[in-house]
LUMVEXNU-745940 format. One record per residue: residue number from 1; residue in three letters; x, y, z of N, C-alpha, C in turn. Coordinates in steps of 0.02 Angstrom, whole numbers. Atoms other than C-alpha are relative to their C-alpha. Layout:
BEGIN
ATOM   nr  rest    n.xx    n.yy    n.zz   ca.xx   ca.yy   ca.zz    c.xx    c.yy    c.zz
ATOM  NUM   Ala       X       Y       Z       X       Y       Z       X       Y       Z
...
***
This chain:
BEGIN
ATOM   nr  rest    n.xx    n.yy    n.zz   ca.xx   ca.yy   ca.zz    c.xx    c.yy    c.zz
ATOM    1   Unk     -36      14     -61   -2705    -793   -1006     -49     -21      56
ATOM    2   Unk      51      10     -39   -2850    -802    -897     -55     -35       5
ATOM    3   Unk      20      43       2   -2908    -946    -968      47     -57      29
ATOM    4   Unk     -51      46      -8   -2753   -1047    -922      -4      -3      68
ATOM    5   Unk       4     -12     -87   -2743    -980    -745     -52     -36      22
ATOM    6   Unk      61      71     -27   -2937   -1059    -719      29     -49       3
ATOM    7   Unk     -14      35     -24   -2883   -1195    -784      38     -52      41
ATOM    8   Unk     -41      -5     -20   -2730   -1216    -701       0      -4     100
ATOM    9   Unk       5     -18     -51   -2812   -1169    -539     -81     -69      13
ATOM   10   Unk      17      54     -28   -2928   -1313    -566      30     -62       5
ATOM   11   Unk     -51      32       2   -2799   -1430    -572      47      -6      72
ATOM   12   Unk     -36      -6     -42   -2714   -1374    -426      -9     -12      77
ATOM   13   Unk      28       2     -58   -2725   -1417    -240      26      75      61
ATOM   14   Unk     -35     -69     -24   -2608   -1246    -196      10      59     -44
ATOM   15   Unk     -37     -58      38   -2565   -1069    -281      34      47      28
ATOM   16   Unk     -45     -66     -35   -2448    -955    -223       0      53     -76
ATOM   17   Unk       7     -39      36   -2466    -791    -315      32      56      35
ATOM   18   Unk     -63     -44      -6   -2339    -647    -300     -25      72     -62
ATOM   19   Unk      25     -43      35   -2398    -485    -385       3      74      53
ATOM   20   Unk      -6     -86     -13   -2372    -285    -353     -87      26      31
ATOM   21   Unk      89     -23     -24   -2574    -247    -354     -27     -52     -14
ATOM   22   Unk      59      33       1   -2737    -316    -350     -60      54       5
ATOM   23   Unk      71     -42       1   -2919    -259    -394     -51     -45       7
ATOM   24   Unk      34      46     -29   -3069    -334    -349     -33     -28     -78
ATOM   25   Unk      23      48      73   -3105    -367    -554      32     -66      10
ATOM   26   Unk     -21      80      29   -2996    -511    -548     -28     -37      40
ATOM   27   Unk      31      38     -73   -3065    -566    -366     -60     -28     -52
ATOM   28   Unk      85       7      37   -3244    -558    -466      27     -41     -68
ATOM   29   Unk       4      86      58   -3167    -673    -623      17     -49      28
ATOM   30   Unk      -2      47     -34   -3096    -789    -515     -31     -28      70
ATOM   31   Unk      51      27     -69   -3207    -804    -386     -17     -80      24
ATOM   32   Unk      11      59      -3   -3278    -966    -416      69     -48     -22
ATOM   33   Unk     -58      63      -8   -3108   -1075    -468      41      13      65
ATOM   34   Unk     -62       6     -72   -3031   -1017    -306     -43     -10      57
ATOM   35   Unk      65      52     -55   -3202   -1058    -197       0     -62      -5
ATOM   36   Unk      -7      78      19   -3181   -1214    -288      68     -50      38
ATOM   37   Unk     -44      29     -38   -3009   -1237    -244      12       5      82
ATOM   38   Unk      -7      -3     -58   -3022   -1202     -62     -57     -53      22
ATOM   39   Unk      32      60     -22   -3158   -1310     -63      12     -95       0
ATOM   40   Unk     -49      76       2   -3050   -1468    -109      44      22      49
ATOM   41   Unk     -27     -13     -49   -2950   -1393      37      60       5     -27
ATOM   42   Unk     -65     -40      38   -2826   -1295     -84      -3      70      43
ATOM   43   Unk     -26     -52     -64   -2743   -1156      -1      15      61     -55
ATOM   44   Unk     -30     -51      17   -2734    -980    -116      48      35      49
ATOM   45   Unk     -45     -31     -29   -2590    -883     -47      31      83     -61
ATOM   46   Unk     -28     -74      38   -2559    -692    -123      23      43      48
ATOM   47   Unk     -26     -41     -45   -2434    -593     -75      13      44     -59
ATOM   48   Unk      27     -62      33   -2466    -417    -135      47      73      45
ATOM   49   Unk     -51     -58     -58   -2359    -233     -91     -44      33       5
ATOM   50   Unk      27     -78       0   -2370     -73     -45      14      34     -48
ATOM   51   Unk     -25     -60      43   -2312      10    -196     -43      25     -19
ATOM   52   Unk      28     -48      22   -2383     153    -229     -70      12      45
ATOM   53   Unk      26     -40     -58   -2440     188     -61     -65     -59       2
ATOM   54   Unk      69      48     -16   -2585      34     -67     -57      65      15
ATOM   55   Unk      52     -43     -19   -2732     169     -85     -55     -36      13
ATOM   56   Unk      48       5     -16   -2875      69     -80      12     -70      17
ATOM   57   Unk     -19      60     -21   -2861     -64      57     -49     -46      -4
ATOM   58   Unk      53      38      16   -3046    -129      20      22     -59     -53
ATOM   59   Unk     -47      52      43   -2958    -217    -127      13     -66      36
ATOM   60   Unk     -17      82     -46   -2871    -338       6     -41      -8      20
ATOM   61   Unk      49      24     -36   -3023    -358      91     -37     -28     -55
ATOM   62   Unk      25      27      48   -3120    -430     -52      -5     -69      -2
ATOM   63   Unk     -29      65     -17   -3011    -565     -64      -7     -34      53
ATOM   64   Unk       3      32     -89   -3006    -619     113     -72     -11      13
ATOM   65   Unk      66      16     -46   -3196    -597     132     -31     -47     -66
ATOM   66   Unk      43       5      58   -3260    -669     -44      44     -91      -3
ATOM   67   Unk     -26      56       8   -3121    -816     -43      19     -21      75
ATOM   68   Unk      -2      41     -39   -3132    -915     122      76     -35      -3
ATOM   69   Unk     -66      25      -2   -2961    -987     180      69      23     -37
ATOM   70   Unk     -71     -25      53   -2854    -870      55      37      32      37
ATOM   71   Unk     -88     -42     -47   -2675    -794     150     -10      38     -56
ATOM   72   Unk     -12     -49      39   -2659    -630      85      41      33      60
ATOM   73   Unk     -34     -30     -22   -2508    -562     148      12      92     -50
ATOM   74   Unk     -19     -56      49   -2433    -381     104      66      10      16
ATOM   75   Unk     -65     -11     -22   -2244    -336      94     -11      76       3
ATOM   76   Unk     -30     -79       7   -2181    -160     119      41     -33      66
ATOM   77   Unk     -68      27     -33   -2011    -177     194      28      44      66
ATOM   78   Unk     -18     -31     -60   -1962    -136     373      27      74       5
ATOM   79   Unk     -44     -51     -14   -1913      23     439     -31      48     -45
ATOM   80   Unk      44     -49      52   -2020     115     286     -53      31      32
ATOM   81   Unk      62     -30     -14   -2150     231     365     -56     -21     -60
ATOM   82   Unk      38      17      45   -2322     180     291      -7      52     -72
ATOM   83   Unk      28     -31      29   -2333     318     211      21      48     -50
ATOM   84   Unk     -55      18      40   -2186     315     122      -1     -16     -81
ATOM   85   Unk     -11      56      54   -2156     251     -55      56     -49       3
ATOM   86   Unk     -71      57      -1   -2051      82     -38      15     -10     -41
ATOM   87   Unk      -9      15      30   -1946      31    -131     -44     -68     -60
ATOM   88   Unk      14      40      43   -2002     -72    -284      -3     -72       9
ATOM   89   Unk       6      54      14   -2073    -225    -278     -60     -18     -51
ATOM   90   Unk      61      -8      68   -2162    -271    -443      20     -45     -38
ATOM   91   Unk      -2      44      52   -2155    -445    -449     -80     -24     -29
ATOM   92   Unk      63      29      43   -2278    -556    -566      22     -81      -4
ATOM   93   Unk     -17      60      -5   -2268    -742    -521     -73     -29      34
ATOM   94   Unk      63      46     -28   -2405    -868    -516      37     -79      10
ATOM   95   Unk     -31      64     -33   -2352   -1049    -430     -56     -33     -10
ATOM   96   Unk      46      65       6   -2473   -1209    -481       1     -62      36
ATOM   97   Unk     -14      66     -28   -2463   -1347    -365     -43     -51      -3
ATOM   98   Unk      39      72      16   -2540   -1516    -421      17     -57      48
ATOM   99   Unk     -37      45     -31   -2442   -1640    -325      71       3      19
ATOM  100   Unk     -58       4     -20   -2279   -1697    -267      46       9     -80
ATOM  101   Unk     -30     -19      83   -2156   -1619    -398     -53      10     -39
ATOM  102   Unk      35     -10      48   -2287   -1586    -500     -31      92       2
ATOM  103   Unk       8     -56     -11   -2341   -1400    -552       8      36     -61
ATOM  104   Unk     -21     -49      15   -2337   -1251    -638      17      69      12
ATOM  105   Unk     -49     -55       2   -2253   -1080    -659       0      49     -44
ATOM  106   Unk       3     -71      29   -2299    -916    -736      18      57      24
ATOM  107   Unk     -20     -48     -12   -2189    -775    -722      -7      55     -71
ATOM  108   Unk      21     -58      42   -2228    -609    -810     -11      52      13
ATOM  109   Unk       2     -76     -22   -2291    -453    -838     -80      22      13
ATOM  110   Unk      69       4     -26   -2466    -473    -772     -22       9      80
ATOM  111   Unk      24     -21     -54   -2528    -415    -605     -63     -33       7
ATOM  112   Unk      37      10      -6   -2660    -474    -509     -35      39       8
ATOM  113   Unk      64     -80       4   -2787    -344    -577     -44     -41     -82
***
């Protein structure tokens, strides 16, 4: 799988990525195809929750400091004290954007970890 995603992500001028967690292993395998793609002035975009209380927020920081120009949003849903467990969100969706209409689309059971 994580050969496809590279190449997939060299291919691409956008990724939107949708995933429950993140660890900084995957930051550290993809490091370089997503320096790459921000350096063709591709735009990573991960949006990542709170489930299960987000314990270690260094994680998001990784990303943000290691990949230049990457949006890393986080959901946890209004009105939820942080400190809370929110409800479930635990999706797994990777978005490929090549061009106009053009692209791919991996939904699954893979996390960005």
């Amino acid at each position: 799988m994580i050969h496809l995603i590279k190449a997939l992500l060299d291919q691409s001028r956008r990724v939107s990525i949708a995933s429950a967690f993140s660890t900084p292993a995957i930051t550290n395998v993809l490091l370089t195809d997503l320096t790459r793609l921000t350096e063709r002035g591709g735009v990573p975009r991960i949006l990542l929750s709170t489930m299960g209380n987000l314990k270690r927020p260094k994680h998001l920081e990784q990303i943000t400091r290691f990949v230049p120009g990457a949006r890393v949003r986080i959901f946890h849903p209004e009105g939820v004290p942080l400190e809370e467990t929110p409800p479930h969100f635990h999706a797994k969706a990777y978005l490929f954007e090549r061009g106009p209409a053009q692209g791919s689309l991996i939904i699954g059971s893979s996390n960005f970890t």
